[in-house]
C-alpha positions as a Markdown table, in Angstrom:
| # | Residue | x | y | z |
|---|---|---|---|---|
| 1 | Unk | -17.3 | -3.2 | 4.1 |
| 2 | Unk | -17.7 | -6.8 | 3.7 |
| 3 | Unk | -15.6 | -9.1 | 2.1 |
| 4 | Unk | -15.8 | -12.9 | 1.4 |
| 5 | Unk | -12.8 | -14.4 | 2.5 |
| 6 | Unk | -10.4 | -17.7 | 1.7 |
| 7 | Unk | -8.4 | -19.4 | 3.9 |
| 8 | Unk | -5.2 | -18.5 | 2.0 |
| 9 | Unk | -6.5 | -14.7 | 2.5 |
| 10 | Unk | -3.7 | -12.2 | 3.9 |
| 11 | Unk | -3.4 | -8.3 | 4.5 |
| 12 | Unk | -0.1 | -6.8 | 3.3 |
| 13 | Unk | 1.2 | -3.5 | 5.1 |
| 14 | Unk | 3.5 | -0.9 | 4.0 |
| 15 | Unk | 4.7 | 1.8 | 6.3 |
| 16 | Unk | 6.7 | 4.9 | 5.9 |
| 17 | Unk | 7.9 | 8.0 | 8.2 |
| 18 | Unk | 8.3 | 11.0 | 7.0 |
| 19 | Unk | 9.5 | 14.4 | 8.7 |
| 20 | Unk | 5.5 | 16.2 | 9.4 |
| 21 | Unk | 6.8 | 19.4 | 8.3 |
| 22 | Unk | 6.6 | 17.4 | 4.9 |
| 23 | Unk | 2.8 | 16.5 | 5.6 |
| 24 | Unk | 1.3 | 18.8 | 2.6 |
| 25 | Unk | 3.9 | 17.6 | 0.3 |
| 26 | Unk | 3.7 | 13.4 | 1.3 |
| 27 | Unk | -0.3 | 14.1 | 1.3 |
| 28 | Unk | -0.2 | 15.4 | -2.2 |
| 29 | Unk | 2.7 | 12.6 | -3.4 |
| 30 | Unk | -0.5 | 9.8 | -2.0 |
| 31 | Unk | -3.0 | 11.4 | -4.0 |
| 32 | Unk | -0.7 | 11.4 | -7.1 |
| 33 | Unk | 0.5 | 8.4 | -6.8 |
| 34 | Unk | -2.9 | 6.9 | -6.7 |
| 35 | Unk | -4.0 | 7.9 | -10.4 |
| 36 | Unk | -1.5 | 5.2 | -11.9 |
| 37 | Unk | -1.0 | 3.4 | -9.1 |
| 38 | Unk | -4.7 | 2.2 | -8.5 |
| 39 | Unk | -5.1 | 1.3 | -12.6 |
| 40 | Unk | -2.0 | -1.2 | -12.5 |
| 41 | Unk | -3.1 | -2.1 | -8.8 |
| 42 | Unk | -6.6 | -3.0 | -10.1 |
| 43 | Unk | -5.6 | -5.4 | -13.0 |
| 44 | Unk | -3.8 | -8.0 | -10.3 |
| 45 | Unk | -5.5 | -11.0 | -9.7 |
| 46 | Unk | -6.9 | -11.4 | -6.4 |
| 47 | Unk | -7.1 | -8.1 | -4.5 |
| 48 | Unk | -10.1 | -7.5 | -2.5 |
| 49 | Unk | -9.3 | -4.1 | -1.4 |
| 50 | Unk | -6.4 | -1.3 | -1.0 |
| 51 | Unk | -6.2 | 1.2 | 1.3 |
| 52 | Unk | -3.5 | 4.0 | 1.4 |
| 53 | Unk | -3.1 | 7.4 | 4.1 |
| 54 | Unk | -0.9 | 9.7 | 5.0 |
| 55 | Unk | -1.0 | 10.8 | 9.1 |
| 56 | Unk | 0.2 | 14.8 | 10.2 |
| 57 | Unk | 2.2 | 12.9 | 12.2 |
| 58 | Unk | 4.6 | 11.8 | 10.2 |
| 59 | Unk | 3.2 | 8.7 | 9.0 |
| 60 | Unk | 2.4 | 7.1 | 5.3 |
| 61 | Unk | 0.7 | 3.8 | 5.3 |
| 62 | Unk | -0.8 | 1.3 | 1.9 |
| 63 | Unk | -2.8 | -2.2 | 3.3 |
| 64 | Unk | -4.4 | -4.1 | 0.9 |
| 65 | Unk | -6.6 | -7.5 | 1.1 |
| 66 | Unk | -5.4 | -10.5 | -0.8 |
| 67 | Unk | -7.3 | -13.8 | -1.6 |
| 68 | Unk | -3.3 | -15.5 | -1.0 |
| 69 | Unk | 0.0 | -14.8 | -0.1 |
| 70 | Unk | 1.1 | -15.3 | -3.4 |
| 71 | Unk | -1.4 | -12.8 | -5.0 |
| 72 | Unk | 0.3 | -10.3 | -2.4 |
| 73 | Unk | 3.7 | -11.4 | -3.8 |
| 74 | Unk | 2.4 | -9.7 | -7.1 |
| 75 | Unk | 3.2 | -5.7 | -5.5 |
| 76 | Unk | 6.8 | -6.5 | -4.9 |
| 77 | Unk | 7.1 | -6.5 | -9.0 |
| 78 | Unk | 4.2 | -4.3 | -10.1 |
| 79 | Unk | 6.3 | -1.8 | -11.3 |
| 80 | Unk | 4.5 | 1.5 | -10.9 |
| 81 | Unk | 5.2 | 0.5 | -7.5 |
| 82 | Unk | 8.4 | -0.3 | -6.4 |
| 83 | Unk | 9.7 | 2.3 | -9.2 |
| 84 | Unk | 7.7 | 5.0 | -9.8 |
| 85 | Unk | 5.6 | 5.2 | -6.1 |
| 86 | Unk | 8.7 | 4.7 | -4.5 |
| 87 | Unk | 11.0 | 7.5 | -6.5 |
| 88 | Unk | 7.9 | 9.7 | -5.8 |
| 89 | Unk | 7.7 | 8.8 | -2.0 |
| 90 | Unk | 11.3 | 9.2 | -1.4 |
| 91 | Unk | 11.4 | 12.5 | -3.2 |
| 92 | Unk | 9.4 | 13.7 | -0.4 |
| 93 | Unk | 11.4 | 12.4 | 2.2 |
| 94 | Unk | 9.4 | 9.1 | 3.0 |
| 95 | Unk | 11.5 | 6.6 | 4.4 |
| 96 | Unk | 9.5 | 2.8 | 4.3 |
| 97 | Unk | 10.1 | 0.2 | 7.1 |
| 98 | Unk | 9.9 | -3.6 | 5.7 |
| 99 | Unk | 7.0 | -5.0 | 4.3 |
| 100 | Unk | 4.6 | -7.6 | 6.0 |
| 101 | Unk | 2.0 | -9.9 | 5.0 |
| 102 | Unk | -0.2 | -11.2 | 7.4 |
| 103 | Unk | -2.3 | -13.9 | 7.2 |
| 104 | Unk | -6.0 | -13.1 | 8.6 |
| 105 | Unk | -7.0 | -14.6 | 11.9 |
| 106 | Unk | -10.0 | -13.1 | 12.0 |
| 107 | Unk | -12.7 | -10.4 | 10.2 |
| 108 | Unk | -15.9 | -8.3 | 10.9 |
């Protein structure tokens, strides 16, 4: 993948735990999630590309590519997202860590 990037560009990272026993269930939650969450995701100005996985070992992870900070900013009050994804990821025992945007040193 190949992506033309700004100055301003960052990636944002969202991580979760989860007991693995709960693997099949959290797996299931992320593919779910994703048939409302990628519509609403898709409308926000400047993303350049989102990313999300559940690990066996007890791991949930969402990165996305943003052309700024601020455009980043945007996920924090999408709604299908800090309501809905999140109800549907804690039903399954997914516990999230803070939230962290980084801006891009580098790229390939």
């Amino acid at each position: 993948m190949s992506l033309t990037l700004t100055p301003s560009a960052v990636i944002r990272v969202s991580r979760g735990n989860f007991d693995p026993a709960r693997f099949a269930e959290v797996q299931r939650m992320t593919r779910d999630t994703g048939e409302y969450l990628l519509p609403a995701i898709n409308k926000l100005p400047g993303l350049l590309g989102y990313f999300a996985g559940a690990s066996p070992s007890g791991s949930i992870v969402h990165v996305s590519i943003w052309d700024s900070d601020e455009h980043a900013q945007q996920m924090s009050r999408l709604n299908e997202m800090i309501v809905d994804a999140r109800n549907a990821a804690t039903a399954v025992g997914v516990e999230f860590i803070p939230i962290v945007n980084y801006p891009i040193s580098w790229s390939s």
